[in-house]
N, C-alpha and C positions, 0 to 999 in steps of 0.2 A: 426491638426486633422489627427487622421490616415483612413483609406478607408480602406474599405473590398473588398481586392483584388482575383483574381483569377488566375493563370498564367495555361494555356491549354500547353500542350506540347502535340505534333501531331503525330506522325511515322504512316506509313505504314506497315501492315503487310497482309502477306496471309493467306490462309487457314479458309473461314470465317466455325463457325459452327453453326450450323443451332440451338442448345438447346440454344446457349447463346443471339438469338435474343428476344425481347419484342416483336413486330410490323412487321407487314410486309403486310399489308394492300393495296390493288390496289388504286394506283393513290400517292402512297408515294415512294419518288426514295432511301429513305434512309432507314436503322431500326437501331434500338437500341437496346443494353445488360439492358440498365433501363429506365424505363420514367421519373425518377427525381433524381437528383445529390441531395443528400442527404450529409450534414456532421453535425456530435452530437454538444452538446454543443461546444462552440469553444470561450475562454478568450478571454478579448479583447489583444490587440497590441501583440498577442501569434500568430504565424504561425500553421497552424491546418497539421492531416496528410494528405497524400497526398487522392485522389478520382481518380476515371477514369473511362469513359464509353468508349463502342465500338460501332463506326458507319459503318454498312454495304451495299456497292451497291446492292439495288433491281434488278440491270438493268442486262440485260445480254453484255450489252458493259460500255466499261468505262465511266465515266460521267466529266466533271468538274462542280463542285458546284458551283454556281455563288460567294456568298459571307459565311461567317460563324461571324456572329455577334451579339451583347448585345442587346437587347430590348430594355434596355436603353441609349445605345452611349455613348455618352463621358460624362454622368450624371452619366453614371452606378460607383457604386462600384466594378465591376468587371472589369481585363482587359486580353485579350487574347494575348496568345504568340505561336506562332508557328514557328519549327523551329529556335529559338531565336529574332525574331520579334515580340516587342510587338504591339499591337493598339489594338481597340474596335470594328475593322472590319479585315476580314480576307477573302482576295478576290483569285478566280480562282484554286480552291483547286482541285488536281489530285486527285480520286478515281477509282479504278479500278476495271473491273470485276473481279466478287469472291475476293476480297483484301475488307480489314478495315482498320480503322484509331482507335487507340487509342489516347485518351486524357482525359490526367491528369490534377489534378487540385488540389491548395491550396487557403485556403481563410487566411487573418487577420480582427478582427472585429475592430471598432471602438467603443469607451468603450461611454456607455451612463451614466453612473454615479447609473443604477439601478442594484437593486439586481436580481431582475427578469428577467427572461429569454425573448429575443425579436427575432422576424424573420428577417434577410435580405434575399428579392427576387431580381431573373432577370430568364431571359429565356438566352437561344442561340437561335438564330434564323439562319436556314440553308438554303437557297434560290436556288434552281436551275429552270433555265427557268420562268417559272409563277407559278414554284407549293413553296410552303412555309411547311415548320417543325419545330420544336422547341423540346426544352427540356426545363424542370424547373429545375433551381439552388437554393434549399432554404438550408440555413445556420443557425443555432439556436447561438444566444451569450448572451455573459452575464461579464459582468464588474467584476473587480476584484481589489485587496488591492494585491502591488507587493512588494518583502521583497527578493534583489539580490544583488548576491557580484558582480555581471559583470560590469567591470566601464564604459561601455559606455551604458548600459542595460536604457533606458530613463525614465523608471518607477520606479525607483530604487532611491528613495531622496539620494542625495548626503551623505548629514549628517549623516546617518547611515552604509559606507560605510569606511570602515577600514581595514589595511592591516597590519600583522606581519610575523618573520619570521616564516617557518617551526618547526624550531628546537628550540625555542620558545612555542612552541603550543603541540606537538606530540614528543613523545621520542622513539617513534620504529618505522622510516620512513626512504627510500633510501635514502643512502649516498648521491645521485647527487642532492637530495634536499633539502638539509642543506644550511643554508644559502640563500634560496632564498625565495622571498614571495609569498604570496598568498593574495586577496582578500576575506573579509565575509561580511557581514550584521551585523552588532553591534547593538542590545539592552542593553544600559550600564546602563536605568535607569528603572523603577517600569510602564509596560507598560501592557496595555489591546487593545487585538485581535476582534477587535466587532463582531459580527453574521451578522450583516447586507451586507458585501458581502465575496466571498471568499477572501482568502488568500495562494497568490501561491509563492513560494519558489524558489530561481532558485541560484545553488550553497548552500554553507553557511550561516545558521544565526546561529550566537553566541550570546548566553544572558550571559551577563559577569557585572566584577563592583558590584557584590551582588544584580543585578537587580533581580526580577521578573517578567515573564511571566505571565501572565493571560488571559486564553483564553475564552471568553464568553459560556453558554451552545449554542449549536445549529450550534456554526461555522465551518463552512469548509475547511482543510485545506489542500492543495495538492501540491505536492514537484515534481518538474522535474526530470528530469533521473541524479542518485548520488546523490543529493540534502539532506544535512543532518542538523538536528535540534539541536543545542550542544549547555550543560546546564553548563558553567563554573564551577568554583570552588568559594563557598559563594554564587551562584545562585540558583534558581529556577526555577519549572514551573508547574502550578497549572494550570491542564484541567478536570476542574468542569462541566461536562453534565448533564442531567437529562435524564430519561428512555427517554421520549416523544421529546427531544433536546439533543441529544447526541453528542457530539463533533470529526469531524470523519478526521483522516489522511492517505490520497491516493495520488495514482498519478495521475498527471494535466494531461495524456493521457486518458480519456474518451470513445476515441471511442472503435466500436466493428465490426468489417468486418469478410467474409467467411474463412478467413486465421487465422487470431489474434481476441480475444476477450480483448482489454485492461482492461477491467473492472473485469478481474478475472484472471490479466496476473501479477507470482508473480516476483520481483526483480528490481523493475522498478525505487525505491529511493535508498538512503541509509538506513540512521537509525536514532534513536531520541539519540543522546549520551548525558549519565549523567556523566561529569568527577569526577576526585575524589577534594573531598572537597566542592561538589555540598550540598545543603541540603537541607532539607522539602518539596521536590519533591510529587505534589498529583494528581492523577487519576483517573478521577470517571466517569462513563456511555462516557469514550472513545472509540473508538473504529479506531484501526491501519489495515492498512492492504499494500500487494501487492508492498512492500518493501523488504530489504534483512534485516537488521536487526531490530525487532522492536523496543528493549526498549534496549542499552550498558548500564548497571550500576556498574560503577567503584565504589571503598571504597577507603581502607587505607591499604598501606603496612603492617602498624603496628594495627592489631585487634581489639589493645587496646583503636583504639582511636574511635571505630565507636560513633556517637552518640547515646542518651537514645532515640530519636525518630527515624524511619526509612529513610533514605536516599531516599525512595521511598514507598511509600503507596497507594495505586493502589486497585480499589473495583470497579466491577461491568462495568467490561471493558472486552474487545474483543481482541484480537492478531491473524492474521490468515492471512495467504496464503505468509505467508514469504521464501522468499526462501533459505536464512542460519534459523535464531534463531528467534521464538517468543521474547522471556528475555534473556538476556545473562547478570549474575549478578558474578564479579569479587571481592571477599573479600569485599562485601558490605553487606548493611543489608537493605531486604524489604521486608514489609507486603502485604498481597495479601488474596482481600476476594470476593467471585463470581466472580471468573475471567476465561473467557473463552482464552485458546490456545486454536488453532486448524490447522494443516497442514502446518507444516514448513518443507522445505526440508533435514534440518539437525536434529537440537533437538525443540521441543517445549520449554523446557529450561532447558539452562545451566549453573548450578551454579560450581562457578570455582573459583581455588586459594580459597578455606575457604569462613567464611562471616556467618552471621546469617539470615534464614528462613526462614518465617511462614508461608504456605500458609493454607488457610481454606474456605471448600466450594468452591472448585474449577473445572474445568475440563479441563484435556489435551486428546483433542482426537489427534491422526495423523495420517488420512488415504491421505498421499499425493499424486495425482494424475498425478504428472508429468514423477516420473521416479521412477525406484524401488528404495527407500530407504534402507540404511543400519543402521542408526544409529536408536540409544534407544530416546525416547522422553523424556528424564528426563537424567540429565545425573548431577553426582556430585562427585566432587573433591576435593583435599586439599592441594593439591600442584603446584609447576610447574617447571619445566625446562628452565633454564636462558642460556645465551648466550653464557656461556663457558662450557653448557654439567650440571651442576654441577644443585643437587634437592635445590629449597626453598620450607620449607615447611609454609604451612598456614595455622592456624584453622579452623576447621569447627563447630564454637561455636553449631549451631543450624541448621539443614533442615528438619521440622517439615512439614509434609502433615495430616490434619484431616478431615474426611469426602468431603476426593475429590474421583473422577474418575481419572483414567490415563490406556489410553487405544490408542487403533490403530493397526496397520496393522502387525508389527512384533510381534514374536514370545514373547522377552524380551521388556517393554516400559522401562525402568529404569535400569539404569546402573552406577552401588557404583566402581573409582577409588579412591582407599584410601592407603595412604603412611601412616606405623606404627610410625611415628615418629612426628606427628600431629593430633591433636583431630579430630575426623569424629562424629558427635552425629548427626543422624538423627531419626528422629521418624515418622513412618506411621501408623495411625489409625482409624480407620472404614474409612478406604478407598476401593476401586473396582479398582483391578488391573490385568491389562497383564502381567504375567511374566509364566514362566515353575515352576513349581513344586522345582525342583532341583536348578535352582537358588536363591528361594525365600527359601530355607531349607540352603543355603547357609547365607543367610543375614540376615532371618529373627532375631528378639529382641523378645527372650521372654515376655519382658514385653509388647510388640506391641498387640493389642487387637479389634477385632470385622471385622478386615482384610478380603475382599473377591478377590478372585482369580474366575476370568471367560474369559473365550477366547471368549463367545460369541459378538454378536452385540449388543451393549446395547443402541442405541441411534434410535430416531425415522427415520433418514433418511440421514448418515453421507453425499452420494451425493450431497443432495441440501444443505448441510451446515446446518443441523435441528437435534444439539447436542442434544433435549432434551429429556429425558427419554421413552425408547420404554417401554409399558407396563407390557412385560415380563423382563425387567431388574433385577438382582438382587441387584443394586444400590439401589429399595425404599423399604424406610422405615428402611436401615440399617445405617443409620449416628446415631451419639453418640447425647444423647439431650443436652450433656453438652455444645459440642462444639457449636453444633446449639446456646443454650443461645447468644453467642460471634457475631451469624450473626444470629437473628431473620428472615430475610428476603432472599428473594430467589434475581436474577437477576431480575424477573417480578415482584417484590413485594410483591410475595406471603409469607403467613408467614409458619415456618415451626419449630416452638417453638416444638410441636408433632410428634414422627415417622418420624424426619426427613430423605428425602433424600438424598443419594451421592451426589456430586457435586455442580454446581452453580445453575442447576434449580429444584424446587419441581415440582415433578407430581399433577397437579390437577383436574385429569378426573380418 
């Protein structure tokens, strides 16, 4: 059984300031920076981040505290450490005039087997002379389904726990790591992800062996810091959500303090990689975020060999607050229909070395808030640069956009690198697009049709993340009804067979 521990770490400091007290109340020898040690959700046998309050002498001479301890004693799930001393009392503590104490704190839960969120309490209790104070510690946890390459990680079934070489797995990695191994998490056979608790990630899992992934609607699935999701070659992975049960990949930091907001902090994983020779890859009412790459989708060197169905087929799904790439698809071929990008540090996506795709009914907005961006949100290619200087080229059978948005902060959203010595065929139509006048007189295809060009703001509230249609857009009502036929339905289920709008959602006010 694990315990939901606490380790206080203590120092002294001076300089109290009078804004960051709570209390200061006559007949109390101590105040506080908070009245309750608060930490957010916290997995179980997971280490939570760190907390910490400040305790200030009321007095104007120094005081010692008689004791500093758990409410509970040696029953508590909590245990005190000061100074490198642990116990569940902590006696004779020097405080001094105008000087504080900080203490820190971390908790681990103990997993109860539910899905549901449970309270761990205790107080501190601070004693001097006959007067008494407290603080409340409450902890919120919650059980979880653990899936880690760490071999001594306890949560971690054995059985699933596999190790190959480097250079074996990855062909464009440091010399110094050739030849030596690494730990994953193997799914080598036809496995389902249930909704009933999360599912956290910690290193590698590989779904390999022709396995499939199947991930329930409604589950939650959160990936520790690097932690990436890789879909072999002959494999799968089907993450089938529904609007109302959406299937959603984050990272297992939670919290949110005065410094860091983790719940909107992007770079925090890796990525979902689909190697090449993966197939039947499906996506639906997923939703990625707060990652560095969302979706790697590797093809085939050779064009010829993509399959007649997409390597990846993706509807009605989310990518946002990435801190490289929304999609980053290399000579592969994937469908994509109401699919929201939104605010990737680099590109929204990056289709690269050739590949065949469709996107329809989509939106790429990228107003990213971190740093000024330089790059285009759209970026496509057909070539690349090998290791001795020298061009391969690669086709670009198809990069088809119909009645999407693509829009954001720079001047250019989209950006055509194209080598004459390999096919570029891309098609944009009744789309709403950012670009200058002059560029788009550079690239445009006559035969491209119902195309709107607007620098304005077209979206109801790109800050709180609220892509959908502001009522002055020039997106409604200008999508093709053709295309519309191919996706009757909007992302909220609206139908838009009629005067369809741009992108992934119709206006219905």
């Amino acid at each position: 059984m694990r315990y939901l521990f606490l380790i206080l770490l203590v120092f002294i400091f001076s300089c109290k300031k009078d804004s960051d007290v709570i209390s200061n109340n006559i007949g109390n020898f101590v105040s506080f920076s908070v009245d309750t040690l608060l930490f957010d959700t916290i997995f179980t046998t997971i280490g939570s981040t760190t907390r910490y309050l400040k305790v200030y002498n009321n007095y104007n001479d120094d005081i010692t505290i008689n004791s500093i301890s758990l409410a509970q004693g040696v029953e508590s799930s909590f245990q005190l450490n000061i100074d490198g001393e642990a116990n569940h009392t902590i006696e004779n503590t020097l405080l001094r005039h105008g000087d504080s104490l900080y203490i820190f704190a971390e908790v681990t839960i103990d997993p109860n087997g539910m899905n549901t969120a449970y309270i761990e309490q205790d107080s501190i209790i601070f004693q001097f002379n006959n007067n008494t104070q407290d603080i409340d510690l409450v902890a919120w946890g919650r059980d979880a389904y653990y899936h880690s390459s760490i071999p001594d990680f306890q949560q971690g079934p054995s059985s699933n726990l596999d190790s190959m070489l480097y250079s074996d797995f990855f062909n464009s990695i440091p010399n110094e790591l050739i030849n030596e191994y690494f730990y994953y998490y193997s799914i080598n056979e036809n496995t389902t992800w249930a909704n009933n608790k999360p599912h956290i990630i910690y290193g590698d899992v590989i779904v390999e062996n022709g396995a499939t992934l199947e991930i329930e609607e409604g589950a939650e699935i959160y990936l520790h810091n690097n932690a990436w999701l890789v879909i072999d070659e002959l494999s799968s992975l089907h993450s089938i959500g529904s609007l109302s049960m959406p299937i959603v990949y984050q990272s297992d930091r939670l919290d949110s303090h005065s410094i860091i907001d983790y719940s909107n902090t992007p770079g925090q994983w890796g990525k979902i990689w689909i190697l090449p020779g993966s197939i039947n890859n499906k996506l639906e009412y997923s939703i990625i975020k707060n990652g560095k790459i969302g979706l790697h989708v590797d093809g085939f060197d050779d064009i010829s060999l993509l399959p007649n169905t997409p390597i990846l087929d993706i509807q009605n799904s989310i990518i946002y607050n990435m801190s490289e790439i929304g999609i980053l698809g290399q000579g592969t071929k994937i469908r994509a229909k109401n699919l929201l990008i939104a605010n990737c540090g680099v590109h929204l996506l990056g289709l690269n070395i050739g590949g065949d795709y469709d996107f329809k009914h989509c939106t790429f907005a990228n107003f990213w808030p971190f740093s000024s961006r330089q790059t285009p949100s759209i970026f496509l290619n057909n070539y690349y640069e090998d290791i001795n200087g020298n061009i391969i080229n690669r086709d670009l059978i198809q990069a088809s956009f119909g009645n999407c948005v693509i829009h954001g902060s720079n001047e250019n959203e989209i950006f055509f690198d194209q080598s004459q010595d390999a096919l570029f065929d891309y098609k944009i139509n009744h789309s709403l697009l950012k670009l200058t006048q002059n560029y788009w007189q550079d690239w445009n295809n006559e035969l491209f049709e119902g195309n709107v060009l607007s620098e304005d703001i077209n979206f109801v509230d790109y800050e709180i993340f609220d892509f959908e249609l502001d009522s002055n857009s020039l997106a409604i009502d200008a999508g093709s009804e053709t295309i519309a036929q191919e996706v009757p339905f909007d992302f909220n289920g609206h139908n838009r067979t009629t005067n369809p709008d741009m992108g992934c959602f119709e206006k219905t006010e």
